[in-house]
VONU-471839 format. One record per residue (C-alpha): residue in three letters; z, y, x. Coordinates in steps of 0.1 Angstrom, whole numbers, padded with zeros to 4 digits, always signed. Layout:
BEGIN
AlaZYX/...
***
This chain:
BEGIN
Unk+0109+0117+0147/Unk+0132+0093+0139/Unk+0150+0076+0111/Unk+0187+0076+0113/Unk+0221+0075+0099/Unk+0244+0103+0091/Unk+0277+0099+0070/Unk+0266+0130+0046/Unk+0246+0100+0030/Unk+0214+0129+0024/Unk+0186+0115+0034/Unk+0162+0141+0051/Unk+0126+0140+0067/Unk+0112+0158+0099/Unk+0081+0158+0123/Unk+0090+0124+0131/Unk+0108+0113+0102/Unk+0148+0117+0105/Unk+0164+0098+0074/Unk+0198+0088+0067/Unk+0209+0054+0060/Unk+0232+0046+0034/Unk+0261+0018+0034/Unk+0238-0005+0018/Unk+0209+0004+0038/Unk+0230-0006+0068/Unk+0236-0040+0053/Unk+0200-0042+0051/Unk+0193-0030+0081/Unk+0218-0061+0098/Unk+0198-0088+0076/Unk+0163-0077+0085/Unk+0173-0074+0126/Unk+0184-0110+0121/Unk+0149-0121+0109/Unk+0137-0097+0138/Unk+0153-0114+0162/Unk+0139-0150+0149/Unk+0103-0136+0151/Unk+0100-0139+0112/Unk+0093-0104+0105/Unk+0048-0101+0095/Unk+0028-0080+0120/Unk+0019-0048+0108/Unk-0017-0032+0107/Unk-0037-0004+0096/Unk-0042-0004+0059/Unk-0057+0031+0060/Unk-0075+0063+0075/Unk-0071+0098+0051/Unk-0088+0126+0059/Unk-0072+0159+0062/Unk-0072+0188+0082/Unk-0082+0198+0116/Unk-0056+0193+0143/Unk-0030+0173+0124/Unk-0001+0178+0145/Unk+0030+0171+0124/Unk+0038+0146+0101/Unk+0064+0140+0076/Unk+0077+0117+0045/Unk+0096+0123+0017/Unk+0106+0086+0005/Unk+0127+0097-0030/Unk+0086+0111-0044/Unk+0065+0093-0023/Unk+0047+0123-0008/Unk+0036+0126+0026/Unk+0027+0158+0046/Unk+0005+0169+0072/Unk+0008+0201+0092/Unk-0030+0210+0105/Unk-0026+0234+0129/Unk-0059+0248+0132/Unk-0072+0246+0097/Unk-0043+0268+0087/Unk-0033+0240+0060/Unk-0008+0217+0048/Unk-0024+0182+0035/Unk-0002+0169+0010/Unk-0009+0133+0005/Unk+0003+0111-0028/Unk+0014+0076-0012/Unk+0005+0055-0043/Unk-0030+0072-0050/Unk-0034+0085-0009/Unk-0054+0112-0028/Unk-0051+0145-0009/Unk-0041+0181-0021/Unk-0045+0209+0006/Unk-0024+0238+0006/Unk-0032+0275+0024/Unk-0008+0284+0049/Unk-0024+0308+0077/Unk-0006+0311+0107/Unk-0016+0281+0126/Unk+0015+0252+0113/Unk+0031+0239+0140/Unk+0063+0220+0129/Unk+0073+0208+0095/Unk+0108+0195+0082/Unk+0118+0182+0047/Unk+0145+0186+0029/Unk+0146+0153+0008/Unk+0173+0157-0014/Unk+0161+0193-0025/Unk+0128+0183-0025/Unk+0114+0214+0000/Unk+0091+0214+0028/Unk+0095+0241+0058/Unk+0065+0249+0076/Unk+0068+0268+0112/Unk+0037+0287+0117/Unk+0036+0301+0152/Unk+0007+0324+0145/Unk+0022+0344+0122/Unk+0057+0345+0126/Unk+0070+0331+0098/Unk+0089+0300+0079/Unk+0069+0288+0050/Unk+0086+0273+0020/Unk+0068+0248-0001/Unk+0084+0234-0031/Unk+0075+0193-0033/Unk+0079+0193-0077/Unk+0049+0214-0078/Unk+0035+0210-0040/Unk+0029+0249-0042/Unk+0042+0275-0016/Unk+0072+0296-0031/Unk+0081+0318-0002/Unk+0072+0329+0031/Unk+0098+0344+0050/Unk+0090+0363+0078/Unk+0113+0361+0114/Unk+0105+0385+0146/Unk+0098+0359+0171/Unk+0072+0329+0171/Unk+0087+0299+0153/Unk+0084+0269+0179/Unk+0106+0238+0166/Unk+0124+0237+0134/Unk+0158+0214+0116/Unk+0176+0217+0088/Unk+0217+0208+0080/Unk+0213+0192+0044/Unk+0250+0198+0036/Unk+0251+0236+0041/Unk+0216+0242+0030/Unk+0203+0262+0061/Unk+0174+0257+0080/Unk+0171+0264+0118/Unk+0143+0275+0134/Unk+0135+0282+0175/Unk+0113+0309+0192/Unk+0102+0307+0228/Unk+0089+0338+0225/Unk+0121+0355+0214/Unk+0146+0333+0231/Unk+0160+0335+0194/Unk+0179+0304+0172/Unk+0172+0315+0135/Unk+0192+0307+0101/Unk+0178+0309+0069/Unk+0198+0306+0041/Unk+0178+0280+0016/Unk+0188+0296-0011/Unk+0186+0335-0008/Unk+0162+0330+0021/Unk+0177+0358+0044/Unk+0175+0350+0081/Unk+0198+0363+0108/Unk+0195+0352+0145/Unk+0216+0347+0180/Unk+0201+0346+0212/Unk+0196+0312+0232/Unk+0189+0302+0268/Unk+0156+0309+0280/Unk+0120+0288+0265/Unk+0141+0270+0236/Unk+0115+0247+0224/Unk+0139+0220+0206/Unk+0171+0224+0181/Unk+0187+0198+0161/Unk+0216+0194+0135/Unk+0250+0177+0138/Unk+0253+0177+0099/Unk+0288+0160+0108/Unk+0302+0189+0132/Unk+0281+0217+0120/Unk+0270+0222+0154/Unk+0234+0231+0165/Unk+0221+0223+0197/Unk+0190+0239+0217/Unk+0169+0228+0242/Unk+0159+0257+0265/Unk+0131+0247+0285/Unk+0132+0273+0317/Unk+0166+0278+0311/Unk+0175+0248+0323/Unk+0204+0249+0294/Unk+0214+0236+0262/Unk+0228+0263+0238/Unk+0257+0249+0211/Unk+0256+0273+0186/Unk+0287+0268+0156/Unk+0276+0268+0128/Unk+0302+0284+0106/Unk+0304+0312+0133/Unk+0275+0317+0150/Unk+0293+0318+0183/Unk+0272+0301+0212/Unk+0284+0282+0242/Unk+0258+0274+0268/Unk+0257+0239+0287/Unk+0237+0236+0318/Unk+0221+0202+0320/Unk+0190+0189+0339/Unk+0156+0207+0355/Unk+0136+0219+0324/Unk+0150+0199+0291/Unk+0126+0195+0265/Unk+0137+0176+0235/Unk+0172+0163+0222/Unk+0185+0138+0198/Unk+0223+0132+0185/Unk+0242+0104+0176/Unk+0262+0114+0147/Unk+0281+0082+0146/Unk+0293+0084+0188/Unk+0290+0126+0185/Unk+0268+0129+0220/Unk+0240+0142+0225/Unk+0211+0129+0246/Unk+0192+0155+0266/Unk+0154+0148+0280/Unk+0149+0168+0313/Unk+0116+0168+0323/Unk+0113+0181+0361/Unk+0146+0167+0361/Unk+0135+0131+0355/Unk+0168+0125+0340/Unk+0189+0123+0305/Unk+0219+0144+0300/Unk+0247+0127+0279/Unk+0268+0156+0260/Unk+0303+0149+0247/Unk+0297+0167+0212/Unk+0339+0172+0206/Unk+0346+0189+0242/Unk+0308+0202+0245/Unk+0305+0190+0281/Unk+0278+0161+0302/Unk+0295+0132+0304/Unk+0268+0115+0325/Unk+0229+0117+0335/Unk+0212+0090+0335/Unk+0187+0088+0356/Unk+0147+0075+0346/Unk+0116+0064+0362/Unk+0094+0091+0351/Unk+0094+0130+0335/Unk+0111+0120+0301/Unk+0093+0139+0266/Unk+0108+0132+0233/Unk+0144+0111+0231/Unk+0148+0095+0198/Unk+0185+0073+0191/Unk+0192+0041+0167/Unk+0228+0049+0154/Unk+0226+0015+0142/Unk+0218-0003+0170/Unk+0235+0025+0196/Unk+0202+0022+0217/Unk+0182+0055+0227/Unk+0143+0055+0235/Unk+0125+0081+0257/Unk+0088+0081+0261/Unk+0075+0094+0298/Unk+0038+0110+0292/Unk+0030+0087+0322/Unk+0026+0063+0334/Unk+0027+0057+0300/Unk+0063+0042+0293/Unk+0095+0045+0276/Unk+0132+0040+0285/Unk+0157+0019+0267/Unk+0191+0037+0272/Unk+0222+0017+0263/Unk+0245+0040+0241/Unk+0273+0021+0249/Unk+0273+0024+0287/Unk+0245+0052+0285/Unk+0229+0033+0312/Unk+0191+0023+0313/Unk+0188-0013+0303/Unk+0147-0013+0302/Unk+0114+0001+0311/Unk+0086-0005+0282/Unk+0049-0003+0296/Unk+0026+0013+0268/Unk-0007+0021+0267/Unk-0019+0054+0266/Unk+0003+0085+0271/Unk+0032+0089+0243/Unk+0034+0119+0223/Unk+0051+0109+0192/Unk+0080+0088+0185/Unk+0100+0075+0158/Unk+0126+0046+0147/Unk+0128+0026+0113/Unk+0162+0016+0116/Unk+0157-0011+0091/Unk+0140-0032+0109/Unk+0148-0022+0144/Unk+0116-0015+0150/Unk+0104+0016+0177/Unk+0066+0037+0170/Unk+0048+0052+0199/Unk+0017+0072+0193/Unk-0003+0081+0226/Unk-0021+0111+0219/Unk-0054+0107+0244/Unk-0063+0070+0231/Unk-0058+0055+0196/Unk-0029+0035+0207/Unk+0000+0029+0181/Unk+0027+0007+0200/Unk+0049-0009+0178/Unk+0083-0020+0199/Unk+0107-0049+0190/Unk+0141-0037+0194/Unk+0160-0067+0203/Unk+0133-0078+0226/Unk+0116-0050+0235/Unk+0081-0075+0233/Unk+0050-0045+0223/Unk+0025-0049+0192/Unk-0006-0024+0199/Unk-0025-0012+0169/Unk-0058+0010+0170/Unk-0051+0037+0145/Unk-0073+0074+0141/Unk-0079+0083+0175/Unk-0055+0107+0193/Unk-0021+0103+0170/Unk-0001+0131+0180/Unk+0028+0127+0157/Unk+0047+0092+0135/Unk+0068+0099+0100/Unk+0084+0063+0088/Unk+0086+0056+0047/Unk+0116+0033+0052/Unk+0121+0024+0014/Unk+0089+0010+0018/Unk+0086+0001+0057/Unk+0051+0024+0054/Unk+0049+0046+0089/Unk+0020+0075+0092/Unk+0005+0088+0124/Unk-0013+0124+0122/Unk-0046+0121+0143/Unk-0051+0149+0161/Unk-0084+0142+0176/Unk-0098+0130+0144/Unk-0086+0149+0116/Unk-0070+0119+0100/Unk-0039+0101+0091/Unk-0037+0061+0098/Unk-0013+0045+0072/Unk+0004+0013+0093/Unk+0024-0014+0066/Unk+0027-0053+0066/Unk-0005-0060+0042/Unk-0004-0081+0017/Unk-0027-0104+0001/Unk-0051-0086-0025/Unk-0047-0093-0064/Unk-0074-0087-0090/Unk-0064-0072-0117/Unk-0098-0065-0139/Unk-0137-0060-0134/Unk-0158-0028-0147/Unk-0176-0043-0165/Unk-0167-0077-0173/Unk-0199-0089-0186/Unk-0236-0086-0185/Unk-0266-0099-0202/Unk-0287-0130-0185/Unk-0320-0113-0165/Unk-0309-0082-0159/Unk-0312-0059-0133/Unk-0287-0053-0102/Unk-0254-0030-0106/Unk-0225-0023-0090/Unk-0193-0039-0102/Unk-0163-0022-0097/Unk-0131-0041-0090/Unk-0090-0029-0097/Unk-0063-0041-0083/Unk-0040-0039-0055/Unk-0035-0045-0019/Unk-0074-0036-0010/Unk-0077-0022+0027/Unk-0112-0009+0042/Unk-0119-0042+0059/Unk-0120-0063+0020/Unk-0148-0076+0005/Unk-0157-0084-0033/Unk-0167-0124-0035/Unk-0189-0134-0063/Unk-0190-0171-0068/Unk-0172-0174-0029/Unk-0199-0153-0012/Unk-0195-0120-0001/Unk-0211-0089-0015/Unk-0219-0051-0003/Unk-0186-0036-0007/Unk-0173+0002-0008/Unk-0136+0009-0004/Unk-0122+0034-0028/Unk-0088+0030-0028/Unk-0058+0007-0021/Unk-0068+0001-0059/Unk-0103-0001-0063/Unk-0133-0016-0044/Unk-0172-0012-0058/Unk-0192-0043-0051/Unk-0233-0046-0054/Unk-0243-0074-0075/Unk-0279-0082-0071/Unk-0302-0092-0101/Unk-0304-0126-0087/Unk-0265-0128-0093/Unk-0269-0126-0126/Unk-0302-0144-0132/Unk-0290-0175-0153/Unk-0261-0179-0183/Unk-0231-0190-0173/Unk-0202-0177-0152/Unk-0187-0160-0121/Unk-0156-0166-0103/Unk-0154-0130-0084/Unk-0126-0126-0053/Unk-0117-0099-0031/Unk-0110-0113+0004/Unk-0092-0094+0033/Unk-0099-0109+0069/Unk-0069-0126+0078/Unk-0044-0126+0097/Unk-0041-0093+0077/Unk-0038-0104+0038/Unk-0063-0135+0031/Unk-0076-0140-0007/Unk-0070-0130-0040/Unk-0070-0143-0074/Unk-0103-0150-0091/Unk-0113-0131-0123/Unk-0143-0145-0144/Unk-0172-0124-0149/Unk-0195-0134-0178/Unk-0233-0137-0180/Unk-0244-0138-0214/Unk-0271-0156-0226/Unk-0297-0135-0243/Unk-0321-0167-0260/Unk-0304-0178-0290/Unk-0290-0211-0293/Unk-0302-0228-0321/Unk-0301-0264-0337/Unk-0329-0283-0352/Unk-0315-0321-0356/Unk-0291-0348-0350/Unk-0296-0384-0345/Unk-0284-0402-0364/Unk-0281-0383-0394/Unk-0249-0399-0408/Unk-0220-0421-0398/Unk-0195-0445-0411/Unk-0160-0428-0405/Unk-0151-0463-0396/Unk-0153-0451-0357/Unk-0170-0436-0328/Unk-0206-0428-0329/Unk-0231-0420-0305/Unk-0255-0388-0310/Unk-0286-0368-0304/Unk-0286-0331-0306/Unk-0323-0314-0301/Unk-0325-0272-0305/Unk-0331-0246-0283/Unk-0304-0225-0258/Unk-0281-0252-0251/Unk-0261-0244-0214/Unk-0248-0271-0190/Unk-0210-0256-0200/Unk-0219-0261-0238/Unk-0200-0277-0266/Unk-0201-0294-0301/Unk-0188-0299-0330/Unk-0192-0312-0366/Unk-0170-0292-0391/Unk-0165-0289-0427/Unk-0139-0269-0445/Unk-0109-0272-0424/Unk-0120-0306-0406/Unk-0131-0304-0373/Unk-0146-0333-0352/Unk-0148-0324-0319/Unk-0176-0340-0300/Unk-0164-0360-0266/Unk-0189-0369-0233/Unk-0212-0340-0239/Unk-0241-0339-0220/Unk-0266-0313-0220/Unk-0295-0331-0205/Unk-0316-0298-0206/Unk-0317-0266-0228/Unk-0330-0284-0257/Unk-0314-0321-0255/Unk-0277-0325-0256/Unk-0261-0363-0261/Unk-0221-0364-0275/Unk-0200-0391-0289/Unk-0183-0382-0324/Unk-0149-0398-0335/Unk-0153-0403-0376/Unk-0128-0428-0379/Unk-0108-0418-0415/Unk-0128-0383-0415/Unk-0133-0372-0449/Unk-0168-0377-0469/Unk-0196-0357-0470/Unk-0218-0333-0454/Unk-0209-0313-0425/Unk-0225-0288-0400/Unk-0235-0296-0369/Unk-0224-0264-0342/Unk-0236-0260-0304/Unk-0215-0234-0287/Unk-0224-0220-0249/Unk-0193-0213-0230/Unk-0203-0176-0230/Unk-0201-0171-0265/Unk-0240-0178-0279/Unk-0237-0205-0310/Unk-0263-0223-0331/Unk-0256-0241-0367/Unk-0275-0273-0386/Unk-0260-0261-0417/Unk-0250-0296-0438/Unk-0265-0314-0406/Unk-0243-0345-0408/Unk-0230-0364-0436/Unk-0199-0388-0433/Unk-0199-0420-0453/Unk-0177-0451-0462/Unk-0181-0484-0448/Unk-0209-0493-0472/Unk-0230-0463-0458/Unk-0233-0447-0494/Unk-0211-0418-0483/Unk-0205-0393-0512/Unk-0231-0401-0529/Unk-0221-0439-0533/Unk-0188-0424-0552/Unk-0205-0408-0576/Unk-0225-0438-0585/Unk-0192-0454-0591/Unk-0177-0425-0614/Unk-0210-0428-0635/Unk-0209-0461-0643/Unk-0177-0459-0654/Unk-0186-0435-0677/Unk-0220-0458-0690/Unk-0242-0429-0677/Unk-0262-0450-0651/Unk-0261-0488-0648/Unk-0244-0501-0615/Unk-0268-0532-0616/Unk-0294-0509-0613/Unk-0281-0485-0586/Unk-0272-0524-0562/Unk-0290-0548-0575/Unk-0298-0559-0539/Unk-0263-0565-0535/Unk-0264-0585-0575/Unk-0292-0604-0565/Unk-0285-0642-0573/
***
């Protein structure tokens, strides 16, 4: 169920998430309780709900492809679940699944199923079933040593501890105390360790040899965790209200430690040296100091646990109660208790802890909550981008990342009917009054805080479907001695629109635009040392509609001739026309 560290440095995956740490990891592990312990770490929440199967009872991650797995005990099926997409593939395996463990580094899932005695094989590269190997008693509880490559499985109803080779698949099998219904791995010692219920018993069976030795512990121990780092092993004895601590070298108890209430599943930190044991009720769980192997603290919960796991990085303890739809989240330095409402009934917690993403299978409603620190939503593009003026309502679909089932697509800073499609993808309805008038839209996705907050804003464009046209300016002409004022009249014109005189590669740029309505616009034009002659006259709407007075405005000198003033000059030169005649206003004694 948990995460922790073993020196093999393979990381591995179970019901409730085992993974090994490596050196680095550790390191990380160090920085992160710091920030733990200074109450700088973000609350976490629920970012999802998947549907699977019926029953989900077993959960697992495999971090190195981002694939999680769901065990669904009575839809005979196996949800395997993409963690970038969360799109959902369901494979066949009758038989009623009732434990899963993953084998990280060779990318292989074993499923237990119960019904029909057998040990199902599923290989993660092609998430397809390769084997199905079949064993004579009722596979309860299930491990696997990643070093030798064998996979260990429990049957109450045989009393049996079987080993299957991973490679040649071929079983063989030693007898164990009575009702085992728990066995783990020492991948250090090559030891395996069973937990036999009405035997009252835990069986050490050597893993080279086979041979077994049998330890009597507590009244009726249920589940068992190891400390690979220390080498004991912690014991839950459920009638016996206690924890038996077993020397793993001399394979003796050391010391019980006694509890407030009947302990279920015992999970250990090897990084922090604490162990945690949930008690069905009154609904608690008992910090165990590894150190001493004394109890240092009783956590109230809500709910009754079922499911248990660690993230070692970040110190931080997950308790699903399986009758409510309580996820308790534990502080490990301070033991203080975040609640979250995930799918009702979580049975079962797997922990991503490359990407601190933890999973709860939902028992009661067929589900799996996905529980990470959100982050706020980004916009990435709109579908489509762009619609004409006056038309009729659609729905807009909206990429990105970060979206959760409680954001909502903004348009212009209000909110709109959204659908949630993915972590990726939300579908807004925009109405036909949205998109009534030219112009623009600033559209936002928004996640209710203190979860994520708002995103970035992407423009959508309204186009304008009446052309933009232009029918004068006034004046007409200008002195490029300096800065005129001017009159545009037309048809189209937008509050956003612009203007601008150009000719060949000049272009004057008009300043103080104002359009007063869609057919009246005012500007100022800088002509100062703008070359003569006649340029045209273009008003352009910010979304993309233009309109041209072809040769609208002409540019003249300081004696207002312009062009035309020039060639009068050139001609008389030449005797063609007589300059008295072309000024004689100006000659005029």
């Amino acid at each position: 169920m948990n995460g922790r560290l073993s020196v093999s440095g393979i990381p591995r995956a179970r019901k409730h998430m085992k993974r090994l740490v490596s050196v680095a990891a550790m390191l990380l592990a160090v920085a992160i309780i710091l920030l733990g312990s200074a109450g700088t770490l973000m609350a976490e929440a629920v970012l999802l709900e998947i549907p699977v199967g019926t029953y989900p009872k077993y959960i697992g991650v495999n971090p190195e492809t981002n694939t999680i797995y769901a065990a669904n005990y009575m839809s005979d099926n196996v949800s395997v679940i993409d963690g970038e997409s969360f799109t959902v593939e369901t494979l066949d395996i009758p038989g009623g699944p009732n434990a899963l463990e993953i084998d990280v580094a060779r990318n292989k899932v074993y499923v237990a199923t119960g019904n029909s005695n057998t040990l199902t094989v599923i290989d993660g590269s092609i998430n397809g079933v390769t084997a199905s190997i079949a064993l004579s008693g009722m596979p309860y509880d299930i491990d696997l040593n990643p070093a030798t490559n064998k996979i260990y499985a429990v049957s109450r109803s045989a009393d049996r501890l079987y080993t299957i080779d991973g490679v040649t698949h071929s079983v063989s099998e030693v007898a164990v105390g009575r009702d085992p219904l728990a066995v783990r791995v020492n991948p250090v010692t090559n030891k395996i360790y069973v937990a036999n219920q009405q035997g009252d018993s835990l069986s050490v069976v050597d893993g080279e040899t086979n041979t077994v030795t049998t330890i009597p512990v507590g009244e009726a121990p249920r589940y068992l965790c190891i400390n690979t780092v220390t080498n004991k092993i912690y014991v839950s004895n459920y009638y016996g209200i206690s924890v038996s601590v077993v020397d793993g070298a001399s394979d003796s108890v050391t010391a019980t430690i006694p509890v407030v209430s009947n302990p279920d599943e015992i999970e250990v930190n090897e990084t922090t040296n604490k162990l945690y044991a949930i008690h069905w009720a009154p609904g608690n769980m008992s910090v165990i100091d590894g150190s001493t192997d004394t109890l240092i603290e009783n956590v109230m919960l809500k709910g009754c646990p079922e499911g248990l796991a660690i993230n070692t990085l970040t110190n931080k303890v997950y308790v699903a109660s399986v009758n409510s739809a309580y996820l308790s989240i534990i502080d490990g330095v301070t033991h203080d208790v975040h609640t979250l409402l995930c799918g009702y009934g979580p049975y079962a917690v797997a922990i991503d802890m490359t990407r601190n993403i933890s999973y709860t299978a939902n028992f009661s409603d067929n589900s799996v909550s996905v529980i990470g620190v959100p982050v706020p939503p980004t916009v990435s593009s709109l579908g489509p981008d762009s619609k004409n003026a006056g038309g009729p309502s659609f729905y807009l679909t909206v990429n990105g990342t970060g979206f959760l089932t409680s954001s909502v697509v903004r348009w212009k800073g209000s909110n709109r009917t959204t659908s949630y499609v993915s972590p990726k993808q939300l579908v807004a309805t925009i109405s036909a009054a949205d998109i009534a008038s030219p112009g623009t839209a600033e559209v936002t996705v928004y996640t209710p805080e203190p979860e994520a907050g708002l995103s970035n804003p992407v423009t959508f464009t309204i186009r304008n479907t009446i052309p933009v046209t232009v029918a004068s300016i006034t004046p007409a002409s200008g002195a490029n001695t300096g800065v005129i004022a001017a009159r545009i009249t037309g048809s189209g014109f937008q509050a956003d629109a612009s203007v601008r005189l150009q000719r060949d590669t000049t272009v004057i740029n008009a300043t103080g635009v104002v359009v007063e309505s869609d057919t009246s616009i005012t500007c100022n034009l800088d002509l100062t040392s703008k070359p003569l002659g006649r340029y045209d006259v273009y008003v352009k709407n910010a979304v993309g509609q233009e309109g041209t007075l072809a040769g609208g405005f002409g540019v003249t000198d300081i004696c207002g001739q312009g062009a035309a003033a020039s060639v009068m000059v050139v001609a008389g030169l030449l005797g063609l026309i007589s300059l008295a005649g072309a000024g004689r206003s100006r000659f005029k004694r």
